[in-house]
C-alpha positions in Angstrom: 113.4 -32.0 -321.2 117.0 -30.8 -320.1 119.0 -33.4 -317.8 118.1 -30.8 -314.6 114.8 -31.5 -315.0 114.9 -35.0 -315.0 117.0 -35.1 -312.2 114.0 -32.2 -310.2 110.8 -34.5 -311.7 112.8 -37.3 -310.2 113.6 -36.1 -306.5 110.1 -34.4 -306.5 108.0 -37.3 -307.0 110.4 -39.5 -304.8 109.9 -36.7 -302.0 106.0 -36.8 -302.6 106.1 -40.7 -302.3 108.0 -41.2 -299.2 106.2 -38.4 -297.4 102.9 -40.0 -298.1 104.1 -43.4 -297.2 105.6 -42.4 -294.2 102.6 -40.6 -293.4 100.5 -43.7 -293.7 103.3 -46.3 -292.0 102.4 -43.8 -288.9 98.7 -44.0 -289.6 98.7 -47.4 -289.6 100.9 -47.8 -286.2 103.4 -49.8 -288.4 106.6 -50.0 -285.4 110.1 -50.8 -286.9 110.0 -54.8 -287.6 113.8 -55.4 -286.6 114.3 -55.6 -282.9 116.3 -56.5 -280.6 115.1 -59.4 -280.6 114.3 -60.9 -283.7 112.2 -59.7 -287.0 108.5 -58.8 -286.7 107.0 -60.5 -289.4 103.7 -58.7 -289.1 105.7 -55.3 -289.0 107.3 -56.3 -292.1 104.4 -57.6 -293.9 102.8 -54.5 -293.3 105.4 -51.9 -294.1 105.8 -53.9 -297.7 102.5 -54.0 -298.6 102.5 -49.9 -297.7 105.6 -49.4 -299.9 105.5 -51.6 -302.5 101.5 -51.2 -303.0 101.7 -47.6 -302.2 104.0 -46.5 -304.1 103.2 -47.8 -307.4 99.7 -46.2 -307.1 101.2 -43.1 -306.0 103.5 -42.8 -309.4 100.1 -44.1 -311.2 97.9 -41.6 -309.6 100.8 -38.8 -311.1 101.2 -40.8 -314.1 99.7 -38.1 -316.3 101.7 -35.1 -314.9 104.4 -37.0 -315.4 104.2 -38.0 -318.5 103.5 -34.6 -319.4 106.5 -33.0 -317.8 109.0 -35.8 -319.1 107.9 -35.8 -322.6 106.8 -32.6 -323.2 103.5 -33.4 -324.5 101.7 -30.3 -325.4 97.7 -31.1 -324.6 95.4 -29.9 -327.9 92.6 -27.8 -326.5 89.2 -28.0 -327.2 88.9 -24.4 -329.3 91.9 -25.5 -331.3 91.6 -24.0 -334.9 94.7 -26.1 -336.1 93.3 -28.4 -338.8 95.5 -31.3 -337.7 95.1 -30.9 -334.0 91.0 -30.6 -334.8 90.7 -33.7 -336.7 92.7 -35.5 -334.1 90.7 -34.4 -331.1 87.7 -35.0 -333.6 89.3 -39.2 -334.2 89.7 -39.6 -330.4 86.2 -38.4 -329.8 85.1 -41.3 -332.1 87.6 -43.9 -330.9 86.6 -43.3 -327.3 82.9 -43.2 -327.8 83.4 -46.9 -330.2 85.1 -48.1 -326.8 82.4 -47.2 -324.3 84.5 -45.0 -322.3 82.5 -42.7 -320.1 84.7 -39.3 -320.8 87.2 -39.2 -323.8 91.0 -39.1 -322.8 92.9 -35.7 -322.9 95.0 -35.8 -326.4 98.7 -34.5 -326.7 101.3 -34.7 -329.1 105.1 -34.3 -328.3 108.4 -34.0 -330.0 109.8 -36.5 -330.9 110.9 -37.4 -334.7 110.2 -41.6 -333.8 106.5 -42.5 -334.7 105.6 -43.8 -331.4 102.3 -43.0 -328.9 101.4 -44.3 -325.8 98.3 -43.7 -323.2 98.6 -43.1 -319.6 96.1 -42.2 -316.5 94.8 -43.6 -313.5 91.2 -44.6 -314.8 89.3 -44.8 -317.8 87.7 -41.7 -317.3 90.8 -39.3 -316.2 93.5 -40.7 -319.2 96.0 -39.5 -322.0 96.3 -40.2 -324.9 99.6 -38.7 -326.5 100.9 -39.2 -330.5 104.5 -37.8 -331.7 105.0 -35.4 -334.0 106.6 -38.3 -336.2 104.1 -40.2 -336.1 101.9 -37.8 -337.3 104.2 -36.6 -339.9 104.8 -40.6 -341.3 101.6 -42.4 -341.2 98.8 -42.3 -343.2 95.5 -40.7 -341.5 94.0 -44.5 -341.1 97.1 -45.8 -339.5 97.4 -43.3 -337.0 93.4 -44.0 -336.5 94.6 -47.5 -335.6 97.5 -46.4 -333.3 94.6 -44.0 -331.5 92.4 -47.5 -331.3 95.6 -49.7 -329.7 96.0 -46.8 -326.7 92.5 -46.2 -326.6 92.2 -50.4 -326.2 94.5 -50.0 -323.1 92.4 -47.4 -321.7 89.2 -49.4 -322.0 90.8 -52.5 -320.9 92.0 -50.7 -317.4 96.0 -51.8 -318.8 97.4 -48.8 -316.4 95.7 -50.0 -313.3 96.0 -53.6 -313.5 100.2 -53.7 -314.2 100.0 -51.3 -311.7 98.6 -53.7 -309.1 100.6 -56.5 -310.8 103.7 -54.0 -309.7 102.4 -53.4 -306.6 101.9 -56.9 -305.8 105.1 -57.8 -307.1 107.4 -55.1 -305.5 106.0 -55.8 -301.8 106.7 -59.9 -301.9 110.2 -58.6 -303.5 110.8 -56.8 -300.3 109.8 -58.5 -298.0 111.2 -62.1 -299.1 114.6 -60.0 -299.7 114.5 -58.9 -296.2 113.4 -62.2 -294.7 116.1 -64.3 -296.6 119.0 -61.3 -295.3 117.6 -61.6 -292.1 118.1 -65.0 -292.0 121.5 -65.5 -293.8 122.8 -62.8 -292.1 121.9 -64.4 -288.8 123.3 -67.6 -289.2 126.7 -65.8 -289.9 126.7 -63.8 -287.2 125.5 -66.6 -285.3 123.6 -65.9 -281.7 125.9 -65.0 -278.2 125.8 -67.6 -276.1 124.5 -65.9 -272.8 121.8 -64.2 -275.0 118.8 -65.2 -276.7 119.0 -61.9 -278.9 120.5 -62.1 -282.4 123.8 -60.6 -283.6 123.5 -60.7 -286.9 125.8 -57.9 -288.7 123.2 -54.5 -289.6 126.1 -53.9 -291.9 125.9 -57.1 -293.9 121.7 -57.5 -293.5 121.9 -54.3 -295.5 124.0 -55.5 -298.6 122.2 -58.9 -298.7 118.9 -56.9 -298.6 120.2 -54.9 -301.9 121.3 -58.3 -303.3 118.4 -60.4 -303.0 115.9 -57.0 -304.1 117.8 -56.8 -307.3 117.8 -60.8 -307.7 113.7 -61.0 -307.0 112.9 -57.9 -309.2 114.9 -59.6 -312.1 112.3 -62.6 -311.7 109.7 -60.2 -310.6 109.9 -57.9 -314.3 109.9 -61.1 -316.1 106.3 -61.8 -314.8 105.3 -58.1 -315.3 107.2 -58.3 -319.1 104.9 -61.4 -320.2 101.8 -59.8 -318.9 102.5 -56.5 -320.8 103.1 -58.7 -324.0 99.7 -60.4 -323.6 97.8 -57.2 -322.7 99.8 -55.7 -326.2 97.9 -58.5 -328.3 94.9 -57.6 -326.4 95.3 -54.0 -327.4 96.1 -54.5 -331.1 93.1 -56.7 -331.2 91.0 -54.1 -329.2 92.8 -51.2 -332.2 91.7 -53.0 -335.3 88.0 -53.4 -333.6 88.3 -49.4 -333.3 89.4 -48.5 -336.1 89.6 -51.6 -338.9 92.3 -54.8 -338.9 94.1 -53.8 -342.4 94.8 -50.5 -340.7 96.2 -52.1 -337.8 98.0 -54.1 -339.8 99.7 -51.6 -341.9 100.1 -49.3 -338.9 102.3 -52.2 -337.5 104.1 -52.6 -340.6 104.7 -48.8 -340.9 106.3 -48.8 -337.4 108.5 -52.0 -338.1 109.8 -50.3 -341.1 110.2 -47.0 -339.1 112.0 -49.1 -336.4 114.3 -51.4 -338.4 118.0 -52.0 -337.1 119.1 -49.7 -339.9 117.3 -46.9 -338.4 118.3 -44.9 -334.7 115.8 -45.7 -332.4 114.2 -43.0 -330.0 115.5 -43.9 -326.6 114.6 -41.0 -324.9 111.1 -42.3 -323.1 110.0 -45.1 -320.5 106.5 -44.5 -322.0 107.2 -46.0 -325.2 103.8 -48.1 -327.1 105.1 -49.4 -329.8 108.7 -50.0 -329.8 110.3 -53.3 -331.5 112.6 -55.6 -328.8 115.7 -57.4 -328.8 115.4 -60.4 -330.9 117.9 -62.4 -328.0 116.1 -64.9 -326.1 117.2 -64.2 -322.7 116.6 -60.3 -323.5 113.0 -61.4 -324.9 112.1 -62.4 -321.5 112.5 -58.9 -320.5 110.7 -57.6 -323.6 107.1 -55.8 -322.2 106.7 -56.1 -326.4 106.4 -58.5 -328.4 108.1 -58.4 -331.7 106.1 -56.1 -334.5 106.4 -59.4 -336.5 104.8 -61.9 -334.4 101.9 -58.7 -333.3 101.5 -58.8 -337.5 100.6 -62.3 -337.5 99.0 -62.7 -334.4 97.0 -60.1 -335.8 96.6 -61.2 -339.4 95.3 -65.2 -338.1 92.1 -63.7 -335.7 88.1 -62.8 -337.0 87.6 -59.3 -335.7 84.2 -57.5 -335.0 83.2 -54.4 -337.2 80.2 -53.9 -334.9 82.5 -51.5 -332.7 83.6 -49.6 -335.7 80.0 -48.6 -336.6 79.0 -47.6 -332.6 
């Protein structure tokens, strides 16, 4: 996808997401919590539970499309006479109906040389499931079977909607502690006029301190969100070799941390990324929704897993 795009997909969804939200602030009644005389905390409460909630539903309710648009991801259909394309619509058939999902996920593959996948969709009966030609292209037909079982694992686990609650939850107590804490420091600089029990606090300066504490919370807030991800990841390699066997599971791991190595360019091109490795830093780890292939290998490698799923 050319830069314009982007840029299009990127105002277009904004645009979609503050109508809406607007839309339901006025539904709602939600009136402007700074006045005149002081903040309304209910006001606030309510208009960052509406935009921090709202919007991360929004994006996942559209996650699909855009998926689709960013990445390119061509969606195999069902009278497909491609041999590949067949067997992997054929695989996905399997893997859903192994992880008792009521309809099996669209399937799409897109450009990119990296072997990487990843799933996406609001429910587990309206997902995607999307492989890269490189992974395709580098992986024997049992690994890419386990990659199909680690998204598919997602799927069934409802991954998609619970980090997006977990986001949800996380961006409205990011806004509205960021806007408390700027009302407040920007009040006691201002100080109040002595004839008036109405606050002069600085709108100039309550703005910057709002940007300031967002960015500090949502630092702390992503950390949370990055150590969930990494435990719902062991889930879903646990969940992939249930699917589809552990020793391919294992060596699909093993494929993508030798495809991944620091000698080799990594694809940086997509924020829907499955199976990437992370910075090794500690600090960075924190940040890492990942964990490293190596500790997934072992993790893997030390746990009894179920073959009843495989023969569903």
């Amino acid at each position: 996808m050319t830069w314009f795009k982007r840029i299009a997909l990127f105002l277009i969804l904004n645009a979609v997401i503050i109508t809406t939200l607007n839309i339901v602030l006025s539904f709602f009644g939600v009136q402007p919590y700074l006045t005149s005389y002081g903040i309304s905390y209910k006001d606030l409460m309510l208009f960052c539970l509406i935009w921090g909630m709202g919007g991360a539903f929004i994006s996942l309710l559209l996650s699909k499309h855009i998926a689709k648009w960013m990445m390119g991801v061509k969606i195999i259909s069902p009278n497909t006479q491609n041999a590949e394309e067949k067997w992997l619509l054929e695989s996905v058939a399997i893997i859903a109906k192994r992880a008792r999902l009521p309809k099996a996920p669209q399937v799409g593959i897109f450009g990119s040389e990296s072997p990487n996948a990843f799933a996406t969709g609001p429910s587990r009966s309206n997902s995607l499931i999307a492989v890269s030609k490189g992974l395709l292209s580098s992986m024997k037909k049992e690994e890419v079977l386990a990659v199909i079982g680690h998204e598919m694992a997602h799927i069934a686990n409802g991954d998609m909607v619970t980090m997006t609650l977990l986001q949800g939850i996380i961006n409205a107590f990011v806004m509205f502690f960021a806007r408390v804490l700027a009302y407040a420091v920007s009040s006691a600089v201002s100080g109040r006029s002595r004839n008036s029990s109405r606050n002069n606090f600085s709108p100039m300066l309550y703005f910057i301190l709002t940007i300031v504490f967002e960015i500090a919370f949502m630092f702390l807030g992503f950390m949370l969100i990055a150590l969930v991800s990494r435990w719902r990841e062991f889930r879903a390699d646990k969940g992939g070799a249930e699917f589809a066997g552990k020793m391919p599971m294992i060596h699909a791991l093993q494929a993508l941390e030798k495809a991944h190595s620091p000698k080799k360019a990594l694809n940086k091109q997509t924020g829907f990324e499955a199976m990437q490795i992370r910075s090794e830093s500690k600090l960075l780890s924190l940040f890492a929704t990942h964990p490293p292939l190596k500790v997934r290998i072992e993790r893997l490698e030390a746990i009894e897993i179920s073959t009843e799923m495989q023969q569903a």
